[in-house]
N, C-alpha and C positions, 0 to 999 in steps of 0.2 A: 573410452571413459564410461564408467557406471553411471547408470540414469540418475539423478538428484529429483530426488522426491520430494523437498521441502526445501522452497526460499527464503529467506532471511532479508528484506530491506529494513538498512536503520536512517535513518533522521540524524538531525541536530544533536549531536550531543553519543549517538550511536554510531560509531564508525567502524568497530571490529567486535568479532565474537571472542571472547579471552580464550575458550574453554576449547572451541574449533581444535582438533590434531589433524594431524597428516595433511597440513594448507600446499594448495594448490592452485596459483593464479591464471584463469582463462579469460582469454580475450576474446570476443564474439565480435562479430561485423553482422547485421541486420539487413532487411530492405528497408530500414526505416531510419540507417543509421549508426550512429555510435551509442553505446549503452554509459551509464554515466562514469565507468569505468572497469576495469576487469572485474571477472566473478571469483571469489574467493572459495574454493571447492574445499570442501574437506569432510571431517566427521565431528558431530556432534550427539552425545549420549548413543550411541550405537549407530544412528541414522546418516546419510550423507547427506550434505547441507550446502545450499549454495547461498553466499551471504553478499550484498552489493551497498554501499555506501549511494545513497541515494543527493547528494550533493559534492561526489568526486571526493579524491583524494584532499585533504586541505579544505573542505568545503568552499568550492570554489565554482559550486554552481547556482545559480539563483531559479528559485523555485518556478518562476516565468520560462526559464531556461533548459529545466530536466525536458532530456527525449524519454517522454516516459511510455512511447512506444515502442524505443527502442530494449528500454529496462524490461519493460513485460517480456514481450520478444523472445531475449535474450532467455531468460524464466525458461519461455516455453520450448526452446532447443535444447532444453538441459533438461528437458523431463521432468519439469515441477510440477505438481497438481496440488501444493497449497505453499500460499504465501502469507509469510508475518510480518507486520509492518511495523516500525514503531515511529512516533512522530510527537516535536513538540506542538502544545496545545494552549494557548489562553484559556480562562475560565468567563464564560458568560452568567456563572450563577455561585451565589455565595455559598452551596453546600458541595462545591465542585473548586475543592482548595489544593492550592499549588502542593506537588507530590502527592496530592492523587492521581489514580489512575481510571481512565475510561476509555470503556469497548461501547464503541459508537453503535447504534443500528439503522441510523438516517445521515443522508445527506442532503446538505442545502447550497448549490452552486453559485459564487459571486464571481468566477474566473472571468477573463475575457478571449475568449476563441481560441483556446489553447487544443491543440491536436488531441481528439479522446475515443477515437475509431479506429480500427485497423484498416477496414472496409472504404470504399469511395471506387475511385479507378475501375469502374462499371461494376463492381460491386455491390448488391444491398444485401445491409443484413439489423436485423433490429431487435439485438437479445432485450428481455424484460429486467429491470432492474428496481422494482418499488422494495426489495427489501434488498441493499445492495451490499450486504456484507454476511458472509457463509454462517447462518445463524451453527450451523455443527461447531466450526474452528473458533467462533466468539465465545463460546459458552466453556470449552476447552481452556482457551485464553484467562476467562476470569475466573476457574478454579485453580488456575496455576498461579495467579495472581493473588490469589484469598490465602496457597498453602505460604506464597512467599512472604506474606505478612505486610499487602501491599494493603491499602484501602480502594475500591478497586467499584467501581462503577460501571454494571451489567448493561447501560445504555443510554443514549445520549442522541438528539443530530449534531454534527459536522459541520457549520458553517465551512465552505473552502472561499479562499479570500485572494486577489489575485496579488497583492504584497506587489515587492516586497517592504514598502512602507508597511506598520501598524497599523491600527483603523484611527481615525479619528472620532472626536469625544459622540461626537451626532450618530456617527455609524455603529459605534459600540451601543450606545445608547438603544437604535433601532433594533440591534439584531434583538438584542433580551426582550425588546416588545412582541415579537417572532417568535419567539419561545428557542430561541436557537440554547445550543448547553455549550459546546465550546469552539473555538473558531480556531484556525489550520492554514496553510497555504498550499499543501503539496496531496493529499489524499485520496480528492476525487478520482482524477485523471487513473491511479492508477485502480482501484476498484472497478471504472468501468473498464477498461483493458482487460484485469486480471476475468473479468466475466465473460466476456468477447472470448477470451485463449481459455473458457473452460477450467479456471485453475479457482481454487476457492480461497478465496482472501479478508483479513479483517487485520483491524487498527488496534494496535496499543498507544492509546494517545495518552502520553505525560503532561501532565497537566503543569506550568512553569510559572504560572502567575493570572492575576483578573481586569486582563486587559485593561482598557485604560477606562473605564466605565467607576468603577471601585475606587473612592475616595483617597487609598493607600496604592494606588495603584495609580495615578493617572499619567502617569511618564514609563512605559514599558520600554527597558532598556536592552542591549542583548548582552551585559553584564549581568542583569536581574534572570536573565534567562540562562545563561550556561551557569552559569554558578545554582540554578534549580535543577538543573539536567544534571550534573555531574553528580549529585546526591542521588539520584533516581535512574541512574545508566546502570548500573548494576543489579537493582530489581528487575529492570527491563532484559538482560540477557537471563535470570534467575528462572523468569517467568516465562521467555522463550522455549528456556533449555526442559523446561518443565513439559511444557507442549511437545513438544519434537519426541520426546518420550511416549509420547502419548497416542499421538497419529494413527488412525486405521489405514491400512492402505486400501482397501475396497470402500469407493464413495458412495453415497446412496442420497445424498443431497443432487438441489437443481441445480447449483455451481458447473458439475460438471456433465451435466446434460444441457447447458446451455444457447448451443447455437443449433440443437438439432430441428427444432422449428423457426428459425430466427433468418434462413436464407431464403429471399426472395428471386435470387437470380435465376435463373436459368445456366445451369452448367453449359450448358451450349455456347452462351450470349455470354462466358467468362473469356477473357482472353490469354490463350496459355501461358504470359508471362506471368499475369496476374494470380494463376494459378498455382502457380512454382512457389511464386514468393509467399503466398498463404496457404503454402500446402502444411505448415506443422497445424496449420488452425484448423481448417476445410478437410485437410484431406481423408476422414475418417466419413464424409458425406458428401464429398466430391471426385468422382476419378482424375489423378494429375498425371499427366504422359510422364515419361521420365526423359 
């Protein structure tokens, strides 16, 4: 199979690319598990795309639930070096209104110990991530965003929230005193992986509604939410397909020099199975026996 140059994860509301020809569904098996379901190969605007539904077939995964190391993973056997995300998003601020769009440049972590490493199993490894989203592939993103006639917001942080309840009225309340801009469930985890695997990643977050904070807003339904996503799911592949067009293939961003000072171990003190399993990651700075 031809390398896949560019990932495609969608969200709530994103579950297939229309435009995608020549589909082709592969199944990956990981060390880390099962990926949230097959990869949908094909081509988009001339480029090969590999596109994954990031809550299964039927959204049938709870955001607590994605193996989102096994999703990356999967990304990086297929030869991705950038991934597009898209995700729905409440609004923590009155000028960040439902159908809009925002390319985040921060993240603010409420998860509870959800798997967000490749590394452990006598592994260290510690990529840097204060700015955690490919300012190259963001900046791409909101011009594609701006031709599609989206209204389209160049930055934001991320609150990630570990759901999959709502927040309540006090927590919504708190985060705007934080200065947070729009709040998410599923984002982080894969940002930091997609940096771990070297591949450069950024968010299309569909803004769906103003959390429960917002007087018209204090009961966030997920009737209030798909019924905003389905008006705004077709910019969001418009603005994709825009990008994908777009792509350099020679990176000169930190994305993808990211774990080349980031290992700590001693190749010695690695143990060959450990090896194996993280050789699509390592092994361009690690020797793997074969």
């Amino acid at each position: 199979m031809d390398k896949i140059h560019i990932g495609i994860i969608g969200g709530s509301g994103l579950y297939d690319m229309a435009d995608v020809t020549d589909r082709q569904d592969v199944t990956l098996t990981t060390p880390f598990g099962e990926p949230s379901g097959p990869y949908l190969v094909g081509t988009l605007r001339g480029q090969r795309v590999a596109f994954l539904a990031r809550h299964g077939a039927g959204h049938r995964i709870l955001p607590s639930d994605i193996n989102f190391r096994a999703n990356i993973f999967g990304m990086k056997l297929l030869g991705v070096e950038y991934i597009l995300s898209a995700s729905a998003v409440g609004s923590l601020k009155e000028e960040y209104k439902p159908l809009d769009i925002v390319i985040p440049d921060q993240f603010f972590d409420r998860t509870k110990g959800r798997p967000s490493t490749f590394f452990g199993r006598g592994v260290a490894a510690h990529v840097g991530f204060a700015h955690p989203f490919c300012r190259v592939l963001s900046g791409l993103v909101c011009q594609s965003g701006r031709r599609a006639g989206a209204t389209v917001h160049d930055r934001g942080t991320y609150l990630c929230m570990e759901g999959p309840q709502f927040s309540t009225l006090a927590e919504s309340r708190l985060y705007r005193t934080w200065g947070m801009d729009i709040i998410g469930m599923t984002n982080l985890q894969e940002a930091k992986l997609a940096r771990e695997a070297e591949i450069c990643y950024t968010t299309i977050a569909l803004v769906t509604d103003y959390d429960c904070w917002h007087p018209d807003h204090d009961s966030v339904t997920v009737d209030m939410v798909v019924s905003t996503l389905m008006q705004n799911a077709e910019t969001a592949q418009e603005i994709i397909a825009g990008v994908v067009s777009q792509l350099p293939y020679a990176r000169a961003c930190e994305c993808a020099s990211a774990l080349k000072y980031a290992l700590l171990t001693r190749p010695d003190a690695m143990s060959d199975q450990v090896k194996k399993d993280l050789a699509p990651l390592i092994g361009k700075y690690v020797e793997v026996s074969s």
